[in-house]
Every structure is written in C-alpha cells, then in structure tokens.
C-alpha positions in Angstrom: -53.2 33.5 -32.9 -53.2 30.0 -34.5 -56.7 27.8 -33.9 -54.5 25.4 -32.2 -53.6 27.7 -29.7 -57.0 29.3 -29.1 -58.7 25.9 -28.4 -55.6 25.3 -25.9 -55.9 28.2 -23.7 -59.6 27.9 -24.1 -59.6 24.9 -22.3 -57.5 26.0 -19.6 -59.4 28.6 -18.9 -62.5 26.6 -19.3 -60.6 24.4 -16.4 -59.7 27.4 -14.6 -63.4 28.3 -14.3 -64.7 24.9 -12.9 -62.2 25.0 -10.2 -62.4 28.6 -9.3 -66.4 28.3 -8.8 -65.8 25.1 -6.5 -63.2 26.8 -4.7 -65.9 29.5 -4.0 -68.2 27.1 -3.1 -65.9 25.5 -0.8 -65.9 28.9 0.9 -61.8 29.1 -0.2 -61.0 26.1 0.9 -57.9 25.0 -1.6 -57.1 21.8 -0.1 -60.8 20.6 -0.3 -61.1 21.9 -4.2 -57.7 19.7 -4.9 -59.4 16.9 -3.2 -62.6 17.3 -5.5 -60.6 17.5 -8.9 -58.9 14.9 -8.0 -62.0 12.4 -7.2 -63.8 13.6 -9.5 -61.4 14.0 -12.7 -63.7 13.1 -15.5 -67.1 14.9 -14.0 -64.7 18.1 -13.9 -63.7 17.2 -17.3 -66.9 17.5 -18.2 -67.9 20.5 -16.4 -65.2 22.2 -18.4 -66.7 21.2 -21.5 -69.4 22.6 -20.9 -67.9 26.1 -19.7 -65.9 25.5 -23.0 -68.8 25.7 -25.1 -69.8 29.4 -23.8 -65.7 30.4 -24.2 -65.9 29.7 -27.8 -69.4 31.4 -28.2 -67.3 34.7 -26.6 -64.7 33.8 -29.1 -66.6 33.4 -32.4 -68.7 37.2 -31.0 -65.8 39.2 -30.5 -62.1 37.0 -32.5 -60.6 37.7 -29.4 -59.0 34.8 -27.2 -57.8 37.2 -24.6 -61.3 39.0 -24.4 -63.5 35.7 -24.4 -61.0 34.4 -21.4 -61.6 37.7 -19.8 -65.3 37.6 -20.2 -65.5 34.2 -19.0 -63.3 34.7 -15.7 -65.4 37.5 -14.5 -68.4 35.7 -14.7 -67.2 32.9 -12.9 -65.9 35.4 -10.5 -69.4 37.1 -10.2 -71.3 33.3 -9.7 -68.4 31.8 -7.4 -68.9 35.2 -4.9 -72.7 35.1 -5.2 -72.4 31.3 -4.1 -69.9 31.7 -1.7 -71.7 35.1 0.3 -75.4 32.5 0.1 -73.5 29.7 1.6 -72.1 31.7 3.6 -75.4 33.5 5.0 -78.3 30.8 3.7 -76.4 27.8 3.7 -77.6 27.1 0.0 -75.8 27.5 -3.3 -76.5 30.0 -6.6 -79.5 29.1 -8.7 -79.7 30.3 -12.2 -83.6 31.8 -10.9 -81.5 33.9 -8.8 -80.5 36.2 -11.5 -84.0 37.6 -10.8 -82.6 39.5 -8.5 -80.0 41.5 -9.9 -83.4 44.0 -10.8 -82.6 44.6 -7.0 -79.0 45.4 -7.4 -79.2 48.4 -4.5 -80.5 45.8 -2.0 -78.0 43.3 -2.8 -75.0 45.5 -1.8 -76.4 46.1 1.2 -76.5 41.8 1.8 -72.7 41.9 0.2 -69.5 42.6 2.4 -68.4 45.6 1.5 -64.9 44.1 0.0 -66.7 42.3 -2.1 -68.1 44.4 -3.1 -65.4 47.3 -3.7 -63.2 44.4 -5.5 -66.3 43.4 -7.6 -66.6 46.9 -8.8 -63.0 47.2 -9.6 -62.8 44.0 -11.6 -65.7 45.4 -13.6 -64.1 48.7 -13.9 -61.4 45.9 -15.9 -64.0 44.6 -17.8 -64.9 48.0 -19.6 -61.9 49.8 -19.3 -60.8 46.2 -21.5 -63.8 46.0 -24.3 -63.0 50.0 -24.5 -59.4 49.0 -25.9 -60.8 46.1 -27.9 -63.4 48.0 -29.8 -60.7 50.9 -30.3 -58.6 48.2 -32.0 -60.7 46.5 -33.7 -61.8 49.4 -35.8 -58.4 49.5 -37.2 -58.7 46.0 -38.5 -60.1 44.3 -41.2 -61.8 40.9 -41.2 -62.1 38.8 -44.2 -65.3 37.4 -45.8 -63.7 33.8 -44.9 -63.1 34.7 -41.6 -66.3 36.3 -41.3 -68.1 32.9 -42.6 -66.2 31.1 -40.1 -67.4 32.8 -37.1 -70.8 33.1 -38.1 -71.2 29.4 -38.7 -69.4 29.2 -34.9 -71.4 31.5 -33.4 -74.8 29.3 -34.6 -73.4 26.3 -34.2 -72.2 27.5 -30.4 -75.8 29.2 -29.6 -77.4 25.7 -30.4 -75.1 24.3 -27.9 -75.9 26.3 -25.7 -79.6 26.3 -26.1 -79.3 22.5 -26.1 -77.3 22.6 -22.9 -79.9 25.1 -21.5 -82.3 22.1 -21.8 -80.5 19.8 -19.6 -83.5 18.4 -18.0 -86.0 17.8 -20.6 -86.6 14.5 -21.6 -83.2 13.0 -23.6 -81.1 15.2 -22.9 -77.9 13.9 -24.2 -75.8 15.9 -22.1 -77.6 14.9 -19.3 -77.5 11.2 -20.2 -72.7 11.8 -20.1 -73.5 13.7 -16.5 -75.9 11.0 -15.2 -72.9 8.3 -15.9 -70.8 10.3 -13.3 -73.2 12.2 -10.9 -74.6 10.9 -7.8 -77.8 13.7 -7.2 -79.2 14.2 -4.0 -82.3 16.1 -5.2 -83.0 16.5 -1.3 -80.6 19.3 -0.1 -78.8 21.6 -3.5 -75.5 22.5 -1.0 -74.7 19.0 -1.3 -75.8 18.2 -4.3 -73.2 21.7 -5.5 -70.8 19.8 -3.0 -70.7 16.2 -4.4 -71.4 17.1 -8.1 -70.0 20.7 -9.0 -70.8 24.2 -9.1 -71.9 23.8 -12.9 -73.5 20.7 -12.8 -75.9 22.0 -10.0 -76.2 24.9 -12.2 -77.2 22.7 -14.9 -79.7 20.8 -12.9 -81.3 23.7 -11.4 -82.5 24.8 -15.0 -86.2 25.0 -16.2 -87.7 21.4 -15.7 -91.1 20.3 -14.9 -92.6 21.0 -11.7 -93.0 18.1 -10.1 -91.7 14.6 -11.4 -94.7 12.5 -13.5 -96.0 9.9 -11.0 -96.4 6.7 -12.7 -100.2 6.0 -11.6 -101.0 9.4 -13.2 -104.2 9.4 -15.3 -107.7 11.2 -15.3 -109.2 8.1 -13.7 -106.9 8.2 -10.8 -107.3 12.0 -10.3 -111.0 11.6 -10.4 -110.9 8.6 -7.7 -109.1 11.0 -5.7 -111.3 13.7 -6.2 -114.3 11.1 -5.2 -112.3 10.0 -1.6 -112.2 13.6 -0.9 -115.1 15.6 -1.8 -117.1 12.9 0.6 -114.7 13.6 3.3 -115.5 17.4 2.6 -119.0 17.0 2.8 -119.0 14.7 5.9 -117.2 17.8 7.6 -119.0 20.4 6.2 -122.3 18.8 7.6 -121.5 20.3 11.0 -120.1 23.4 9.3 -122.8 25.7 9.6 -120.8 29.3 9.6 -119.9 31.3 6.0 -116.3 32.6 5.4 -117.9 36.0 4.3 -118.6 36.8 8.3 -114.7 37.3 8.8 -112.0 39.2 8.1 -109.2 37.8 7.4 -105.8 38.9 7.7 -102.5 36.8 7.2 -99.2 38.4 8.8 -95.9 37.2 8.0 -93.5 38.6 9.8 -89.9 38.8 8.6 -87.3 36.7 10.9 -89.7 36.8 13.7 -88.5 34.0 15.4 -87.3 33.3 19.5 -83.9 33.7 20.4 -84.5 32.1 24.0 -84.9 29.2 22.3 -81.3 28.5 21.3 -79.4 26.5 23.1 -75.9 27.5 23.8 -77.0 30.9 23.7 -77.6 33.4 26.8 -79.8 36.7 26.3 -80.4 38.9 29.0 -84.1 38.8 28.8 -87.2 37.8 26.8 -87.8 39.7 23.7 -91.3 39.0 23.2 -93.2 38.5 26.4 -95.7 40.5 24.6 -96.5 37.7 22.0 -96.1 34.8 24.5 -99.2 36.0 26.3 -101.4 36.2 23.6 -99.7 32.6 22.4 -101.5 31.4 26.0 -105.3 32.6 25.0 -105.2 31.8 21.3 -104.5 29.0 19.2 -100.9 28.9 18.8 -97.6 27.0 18.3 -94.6 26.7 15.8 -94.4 27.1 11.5 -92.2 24.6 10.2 -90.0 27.3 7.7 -88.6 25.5 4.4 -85.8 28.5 4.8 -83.2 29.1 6.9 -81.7 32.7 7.2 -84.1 33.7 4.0 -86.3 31.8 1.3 -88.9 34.6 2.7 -91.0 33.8 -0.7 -91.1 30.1 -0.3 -92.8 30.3 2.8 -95.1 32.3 1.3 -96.2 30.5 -1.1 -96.9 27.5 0.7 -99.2 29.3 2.7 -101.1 31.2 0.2 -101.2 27.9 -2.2 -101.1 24.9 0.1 -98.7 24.0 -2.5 -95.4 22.2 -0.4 -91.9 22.2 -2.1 -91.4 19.0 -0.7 -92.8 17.1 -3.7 -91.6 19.8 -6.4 -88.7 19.1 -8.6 -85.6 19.6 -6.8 -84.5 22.8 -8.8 -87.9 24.0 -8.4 -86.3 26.5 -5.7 -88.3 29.4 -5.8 -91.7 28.6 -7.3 -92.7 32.5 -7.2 -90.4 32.9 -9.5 -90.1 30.0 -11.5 -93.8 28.9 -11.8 -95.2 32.4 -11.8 -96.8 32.0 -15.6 -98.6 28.9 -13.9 -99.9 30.8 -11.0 -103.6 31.5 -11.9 -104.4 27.6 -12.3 -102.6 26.6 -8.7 -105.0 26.2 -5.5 -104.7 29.6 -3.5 -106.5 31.2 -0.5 -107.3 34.0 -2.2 -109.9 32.3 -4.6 -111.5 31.2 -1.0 -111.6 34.6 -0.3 -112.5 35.9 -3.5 -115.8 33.3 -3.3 -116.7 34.7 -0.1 -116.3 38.2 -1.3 -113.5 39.6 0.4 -111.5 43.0 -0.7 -108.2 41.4 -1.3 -105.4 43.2 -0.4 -101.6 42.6 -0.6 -99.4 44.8 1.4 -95.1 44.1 1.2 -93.2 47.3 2.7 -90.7 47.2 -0.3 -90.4 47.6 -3.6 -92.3 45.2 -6.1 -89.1 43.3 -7.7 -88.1 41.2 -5.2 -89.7 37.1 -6.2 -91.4 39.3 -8.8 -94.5 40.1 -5.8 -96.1 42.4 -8.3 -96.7 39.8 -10.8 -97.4 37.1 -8.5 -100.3 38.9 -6.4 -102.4 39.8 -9.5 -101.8 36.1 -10.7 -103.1 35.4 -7.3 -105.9 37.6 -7.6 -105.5 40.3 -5.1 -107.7 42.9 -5.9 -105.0 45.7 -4.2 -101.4 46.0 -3.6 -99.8 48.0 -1.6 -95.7 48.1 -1.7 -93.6 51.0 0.0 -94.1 53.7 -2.6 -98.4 53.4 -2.1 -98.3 53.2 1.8 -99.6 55.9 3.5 -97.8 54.7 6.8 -93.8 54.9 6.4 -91.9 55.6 9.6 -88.9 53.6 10.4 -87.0 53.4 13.9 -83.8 55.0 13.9 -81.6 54.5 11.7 -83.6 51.0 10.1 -84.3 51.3 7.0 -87.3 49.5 6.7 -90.5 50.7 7.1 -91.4 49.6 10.7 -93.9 46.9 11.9 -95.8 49.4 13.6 -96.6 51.3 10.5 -97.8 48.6 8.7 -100.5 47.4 11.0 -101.8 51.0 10.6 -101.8 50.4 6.9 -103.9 47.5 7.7 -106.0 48.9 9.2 -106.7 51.6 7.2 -107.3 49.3 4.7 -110.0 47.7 6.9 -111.7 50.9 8.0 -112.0 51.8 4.2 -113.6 48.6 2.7 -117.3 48.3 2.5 -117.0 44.6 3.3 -115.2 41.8 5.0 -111.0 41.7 4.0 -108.7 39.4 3.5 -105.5 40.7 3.8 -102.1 39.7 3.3 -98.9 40.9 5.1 -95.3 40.8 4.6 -93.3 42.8 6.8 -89.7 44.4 6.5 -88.6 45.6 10.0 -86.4 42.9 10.9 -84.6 42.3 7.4 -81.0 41.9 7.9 -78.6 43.7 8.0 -79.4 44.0 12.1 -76.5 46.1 13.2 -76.3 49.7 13.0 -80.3 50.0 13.2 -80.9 51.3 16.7 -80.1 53.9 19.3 -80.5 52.2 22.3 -80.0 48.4 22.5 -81.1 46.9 26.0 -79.6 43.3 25.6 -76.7 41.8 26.1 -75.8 38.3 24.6 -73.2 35.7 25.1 -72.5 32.3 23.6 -72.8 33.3 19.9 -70.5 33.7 16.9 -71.9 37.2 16.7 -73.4 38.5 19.9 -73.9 42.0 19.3 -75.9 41.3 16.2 -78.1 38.8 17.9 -78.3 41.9 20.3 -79.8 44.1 17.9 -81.8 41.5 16.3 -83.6 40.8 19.5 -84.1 44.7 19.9 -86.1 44.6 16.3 -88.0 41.7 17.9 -88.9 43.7 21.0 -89.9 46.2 18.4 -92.2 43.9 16.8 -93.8 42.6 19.8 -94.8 45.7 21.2 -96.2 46.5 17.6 -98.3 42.9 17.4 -99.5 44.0 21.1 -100.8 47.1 19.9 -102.4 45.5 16.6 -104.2 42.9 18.5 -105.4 44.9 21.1 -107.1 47.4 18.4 -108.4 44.4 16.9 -109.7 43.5 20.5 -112.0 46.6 20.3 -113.8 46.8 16.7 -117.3 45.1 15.8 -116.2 42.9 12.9 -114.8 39.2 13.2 -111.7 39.2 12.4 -109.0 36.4 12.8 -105.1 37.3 12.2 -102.3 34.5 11.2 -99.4 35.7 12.9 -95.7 33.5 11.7 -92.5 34.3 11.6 -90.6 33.3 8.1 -87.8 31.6 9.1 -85.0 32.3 11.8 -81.9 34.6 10.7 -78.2 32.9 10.2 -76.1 34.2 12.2 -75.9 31.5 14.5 -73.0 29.8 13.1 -72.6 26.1 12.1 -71.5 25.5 16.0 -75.3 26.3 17.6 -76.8 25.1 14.7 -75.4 21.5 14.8 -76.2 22.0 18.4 -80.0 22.8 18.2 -80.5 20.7 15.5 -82.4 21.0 12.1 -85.7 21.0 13.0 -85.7 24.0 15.9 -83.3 25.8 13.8 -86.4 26.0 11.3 -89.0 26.5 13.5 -90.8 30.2 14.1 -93.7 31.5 16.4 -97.2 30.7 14.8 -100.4 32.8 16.0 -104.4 31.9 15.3 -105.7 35.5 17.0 -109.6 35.7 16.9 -111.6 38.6 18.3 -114.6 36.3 18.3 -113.6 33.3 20.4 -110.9 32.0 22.8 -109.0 29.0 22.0 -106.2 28.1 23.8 -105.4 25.0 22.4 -101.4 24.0 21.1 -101.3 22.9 17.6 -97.1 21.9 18.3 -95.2 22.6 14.9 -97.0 22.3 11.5 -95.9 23.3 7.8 -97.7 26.7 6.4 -99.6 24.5 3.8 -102.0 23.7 6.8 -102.8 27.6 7.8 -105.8 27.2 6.5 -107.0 24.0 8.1 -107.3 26.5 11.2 -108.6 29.0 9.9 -111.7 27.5 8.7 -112.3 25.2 11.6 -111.7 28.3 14.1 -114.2 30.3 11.9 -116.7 26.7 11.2 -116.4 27.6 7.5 -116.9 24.9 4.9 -114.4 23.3 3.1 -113.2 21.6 -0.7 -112.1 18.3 -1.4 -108.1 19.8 -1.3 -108.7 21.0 2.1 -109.9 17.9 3.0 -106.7 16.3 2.0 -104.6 18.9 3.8 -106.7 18.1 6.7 -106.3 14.5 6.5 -102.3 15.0 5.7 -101.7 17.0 9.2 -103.4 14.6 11.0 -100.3 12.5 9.9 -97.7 14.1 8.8 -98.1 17.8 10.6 -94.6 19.2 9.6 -92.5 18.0 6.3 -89.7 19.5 4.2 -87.8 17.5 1.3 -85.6 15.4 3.8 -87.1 16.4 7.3 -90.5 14.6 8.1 -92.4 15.0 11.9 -94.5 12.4 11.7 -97.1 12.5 14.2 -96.4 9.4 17.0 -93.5 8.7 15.2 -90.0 10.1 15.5 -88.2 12.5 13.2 -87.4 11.1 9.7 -85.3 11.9 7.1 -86.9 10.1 4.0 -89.9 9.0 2.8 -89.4 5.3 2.3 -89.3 5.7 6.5 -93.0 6.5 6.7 -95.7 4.5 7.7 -97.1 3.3 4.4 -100.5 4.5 5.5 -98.3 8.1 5.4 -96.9 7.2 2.0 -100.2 6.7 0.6 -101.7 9.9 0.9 -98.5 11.7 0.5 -98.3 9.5 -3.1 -102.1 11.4 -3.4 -100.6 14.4 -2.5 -98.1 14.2 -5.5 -100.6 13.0 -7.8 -102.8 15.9 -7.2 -99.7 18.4 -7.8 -98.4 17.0 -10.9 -101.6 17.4 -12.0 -101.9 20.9 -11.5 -98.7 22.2 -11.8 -97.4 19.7 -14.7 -100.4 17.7 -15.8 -103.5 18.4 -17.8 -105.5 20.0 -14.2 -108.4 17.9 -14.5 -108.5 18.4 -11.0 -109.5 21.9 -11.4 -112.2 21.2 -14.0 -113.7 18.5 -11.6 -113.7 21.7 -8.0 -111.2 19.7 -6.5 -109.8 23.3 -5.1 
C-alpha cells in the first residue's frame, strides 16, 4: 500500500476516532456530535492530529495500515464506553488516572451494563482473533533493511511525539500553546470542559501537571508571614486548651452512600430509613458533609478529610489526588501525624481489596501503623445476597481492634455495604418508592440504609458502655446517582451533594448543629469537642469555616452570604484567606514545603 494512501486513511480514521469519542460522550447523541464538528472544525482538526500521531506509531510497530486502524478504533471504542457509562452514572468524563483501575477489572464489570460488556468482549475477541492472522502472515514475509530503517526512524520520531504530547501541561508546551488558540477551558467542572473542548483535549489536559497552579505572591517570606499570623492564633486558642489528644480514641467512619433519601424532593418513600441515626443526630454534634462527589469520587472525600487538603484549589486535572499525588503523600498535612504525636495505634480498615485509589499505598504513605482490607478481617458476613462485607461486621472489626490495643486508637473506616449495584441484594425489601426514574432501586438502596442504621445504633451503643473516651466521625461519602437529571435539577446542586455528618462522644453531650461543612474541617470538631491543642494549619482551617464552611471548585456557601458560584463573588475578606489557603498548598504539594520545616502542620 502506497505511503500516500496510508497517510490518507490514517487520517480518516484519525477523524473517525475524535468523532466516535464525542459521540460517546454525548451519550449517542448524533445530531449534537454534527453540531460540535461543525463549530468547532479546526479544534477537531486538531484533535485528529493528535490521535494521528498514535496511528502512525501503530503503523511504523506493526507495517500494517489495516492493523494500526484496527488498534486505534478499539481503543477509542474502550475510552468512548468508559466515558459514556461515567457520564452516565457520575456525571463526569474519563481521566487518563482512571486507567488505575483496570487492576480492578472484576469490579468494573459488575459497574458495566452487561451489553457492554458482552459487545466489549466480542470486539476484543476481533482484536486477537486479528493480530493472530497478522503475525501468521507476517512470518511469511520479508522486510528489507531500507524498510526496516524507515520504521525504526518512525517509530522514534513518533514515541517523542508522543512523549512530547504526554507533556501537554508543562511549561511551553507547544502543543498546548495551537490548543490554547481554540479552547475555551473551564477548569471548574471536566464534563463541560469534555463538552465544549473535546474528548481528547480533556484527555490531554487531565495529564500530569502540577498540583496546584504557582500563586504569584509565592516566596519563603510570604509563607513564613503566614506561618507567623497563624501559629499566634494557635497559641491564643490553645491557652484555654488544657486537654491532650492521647486521652481519646479516635475513630473516623465513612460510610459508603450513606446519605437520606427523605430529603429528595419529588420523591416519595414509604418511610424513614434511618430513624436510628436521626436520634443520635439530636444528642450529638451533628449536621451535613459537603461531598466533592456525586454517585462516587469515594477517595476524594477521603482525602480531604484525612489531609485537610480541598480539591478546590488543586489543578483542575488533579481529579483524584490518591492517585495522582500518592508519591507526595508523606510531606502533605494528615490526621494521622496528629495521632501518631499523641501516640495512637493507627489503624486503617477498607472491606475490599487494596487496588482500588491504590489504599495500600496511600495508608502507609499516611502512616497507619495497620491495615486491614477484606482478606485480613476477621469479621466477614454479608446480608443476603450483597456482596459486600456488611456494616455490621465491620464495627466488630473495630472494635476488636480497640479491645486488642494497649493504648488509645485512631481508627479509620471505609465501609462497603451500600456500594452499588443496589438491586438484587436483599430478601425482603420493606419500602416502596414513587416519583423516581428508578424506584425499585432507590427501594433497595434505602433497605441497605436501614441496614446501616441499625448497625451505627448498635456500634454506638457498645461505645456507650466501655471506660475509654472515644469520639466517632460518622459521614456518608456522597449520595448515589440514580436520581436522574429530572430530581437533580430539581433539588439543586448543593443538597444533591450533601450527606449525614455525626460528632458521637461517649464523654460529653453536645447537641449543637454545625449546618453543612466540607470534610477538610472534621478536625476542627474534633479537637474542640475533645479541648485538644491545635497547629498553625488548624488554626487556618478554623478561621476558613468560620467564613467559608462549605466549598467545592464552583460551589461556595459562604457563611451570611448566599450560594456562589465563583470566587471573584466572595467577600474580599473571604478571598484573602482563601488566597492563604492556596499559598500554603502550593507550597506543599508544588513548592519547596518551607512550611513544613517551619511546624506549620
């Protein structure tokens, strides 16, 4: 086949691939994918270039145009399904981070429709039934030491592209410079930035890049001005602090899609799923998390409460930080060097396997002295036919855990009960629901619920009876998504994000309602409820939720104040410690960290 005529059909394809991926992403729509091309004919162009590049690397690897178009179509076919099936059930595109995942193939079948799935695995069945013929054929040909030469030098040349593509967001990036000329990013929310700019260019932009953007104040001598303001305000409050962490146990629960159905409007359930919890919600401290997820993102939340790290001022394709700034893990802020000071047994518990958001790795960068995943749990009984090791079970595990240790715990939970799927996991369901796109899965989600807070009941009131302090941080992670876009519109975005938040204490009552905060705060509470003293990052936390309680990029509750959907909308007295905030973060997740060598955290 001529060179000519390679290059030709390589660019078709190349064109084929860009518009198949945003016709995924359109969730089929062909009408709306037309309309795209056709407004945005020279960012498409480009997209295609770049797909191009990768056909040709395929090309100059195997000298077959046929195979290379082959390779390149299935691919595109495995990203446009994985984007459409997220959008579908998260409302957020593909990231290239999310090829972690595929470690957990089993668990993402059982996430997949099932004709996906089966047409998937046929198309793959192509794929090797095809490079089976192609390496029988090619044994029968020769290849010249021209030709050879020739595809060598393209394969280099094409694997430097690539790598230089791969670099899109460093500093000067050329090929970032011809897709700033015809983009419009909205670093704020990915599905539109996917929606305005492409399916490749938010792949592109979601590469490696720095943590957080470099604020233009940075220096040492601003970090240590910062540091100044807030170690004073620490040691103002910690005047009157006169209690040591060590005296408490500590034990954080996050519980998978724990969230309240009664609280959707346009939405009727027979009856309360968690009157259980609600009574406890009256004699404790208590009130809503603000989840950065929706329908999943389970990791995200958790890091923002272990870290008091927010995503709000991380790069835009920072999108899951326990995955993408793992390596950087051990010089972030985290709870666990709090508890570690105060001498805590840290222990991790996850009722799972250690792949998913790479947990394993992540907990000894955090510094847990134990973990515990599925496999090491003593405690394993499901309900029915779940799956998932059952909420029940792991509050024995913790408090095994607690009976065993010598001295105070701080220990973290993630639960699995109420994972999706929700159908097909109970005997006996005992609600009924009406006014949903998919009522008898919200009726077997609320039975997991009922599950759950029968199994919190039980935990707390065990709690109520042993010797040691002990203060649980009960939240759900974020609400599940099978809601529709009809009651979501309806509810709006900041309910449809919100999830029960708990400050138990067998020590003390206090009834007071915190409204709805972001999980960075957590530990605000949980050293004022236990009059513990607190660092110069705390401080700053403290003094952040005092005017800005709950935040997310594009969603900002700021207190006495109505919603807002930017910054620039803040008071400026807002904008000035949130501008702190950033500084601090660049510096320790991007910067040289003199904040660390000075105790800030």
């Amino acid at each position: 086949m001529s060179t000519f005529l390679t290059f030709g059909i390589g660019l078709l394809v190349s064109l084929l691939v860009v518009f198949l991926l945003q016709w995924f992403h359109f969730q089929y729509d062909f009408e709306a994918t037309l309309h795209f091309f056709d407004y945005k004919t020279r960012l498409n162009i480009l997209q295609a270039g770049v797909v191009f590049i990768l056909f040709l690397w395929f090309f100059f690897l195997t000298a077959s145009t046929g195979l290379s178009s082959f390779l390149l179509l299935f691919i595109s076919l495995l990203i446009g399904i994985g984007t459409q099936q997220k959008m579908l059930y998260r409302g957020e595109p593909l990231y290239p981070s999310d090829v972690y995942f595929l470690k957990d193939f089993g668990f993402l079948l059982e996430m997949v429709e099932i004709g996906i799935v089966i047409g998937t695995l046929v198309i793959l069945a192509l794929l090797v039934g095809s490079l089976i013929l192609f390496f029988k054929k090619r044994k029968k040909r020769s290849v010249g030491r021209t030709e050879k030469v020739i595809r060598l030098s393209g394969f280099i040349i094409t694997s430097g592209l690539l790598f230089y593509a791969y670099q899109f967001n460093q500093p000067g990036n050329l090929i970032r410079a011809a897709f700033n000329e015809r983009t419009n990013w909205i670093s704020y929310s990915q599905e539109k930035n996917y929606t305005e700019n492409g399916v490749v260019t938010g792949l592109m932009y979601n590469l490696k890049s720095p943590a957080v953007n470099r604020p233009k104040e940075y220096s040492k001598e601003k970090i240590e001005e910062i540091y100044k303001k807030y170690a004073q305000e620490a040691a103002s409050v910690n005047e009157i602090r006169t209690n040591a962490l060590e005296e408490y146990n500590i034990i954080f629960v996050m519980s998978e899609t724990f969230s309240d159905p009664t609280r959707i409007e346009g939405m009727e359930i027979s009856k309360d799923p968690m009157p259980l919890y609600r009574e406890w919600a009256e004699r404790y401290r208590s009130g809503l998390s603000f989840s950065q997820g929706y329908g999943g993102g389970t990791a995200n939340i958790e890091f923002e409460a272990l870290t008091g790290i927010s995503l709000e001022p991380l790069a835009s394709n920072i999108t899951t930080p326990f995955i993408q700034l793992s390596n950087q893990m051990k010089s972030f802020p985290k709870v666990t060097d709090l508890m570690a000071e105060a001498g805590h047994h840290l222990t991790a518990i996850h009722p799972y396997n250690t792949t998913m958001y790479k947990r394993l790795e992540n907990y000894q960068s955090l510094g847990f002295d134990e973990f515990l995943f599925q496999d090491d749990m003593t405690y394993t009984k499901r309900i029915d036919e779940n799956t998932f090791i059952s909420d029940e079970s792991t509050y024995q595990e913790v408090m095994d855990v607690m009976k065993q240790s010598d001295g105070k715990d701080f220990v973290h939970l993630v639960t699995m009960q109420n994972h999706k799927p929700f159908v097909h996991k109970y005997e006996n369901v005992d609600f009924e629901v009406q006014g949903a796109p998919y009522n008898l899965e919200v009726a077997h989600y609320a039975q997991g619920i009922q599950y759950s807070d029968i199994a919190l009941d039980n935990f707390l009131k065990e709690l109520d009876t042993t010797e040691e302090k002990t203060m649980v941080v009960f939240w759900g992670d974020h609400l599940p998504s099978f809601y529709g876009e009809e009651l979501f519109d309806l509810n709006g975005h900041v309910r449809m994000h919100e999830t029960p938040l708990l400050f138990y204490t067998n020590f003390s009552e206090d009834s007071q309602s915190i409204g709805t905060i972001s999980p960075i705060y957590f530990m605000n509470h949980v050293l004022e409820l236990t009059n513990a003293p607190i660092t110069p990052f705390i401080a700053m936390l403290e003094r952040m939720e005092q005017i800005l309680p709950a935040f997310e990029k594009g969603i900002y509750l700021e207190r006495e104040t109505e919603l807002h959907y930017s910054r620039a909308d803040l008071r400026p007295s807002t904008q000035l410690v949130m501008n702190e905030y950033d500084l601090i973060l660049y510096d320790i997740t991007t910067g040289k960290n003199y904040s660390k060598d000075l105790g800030f955290y």
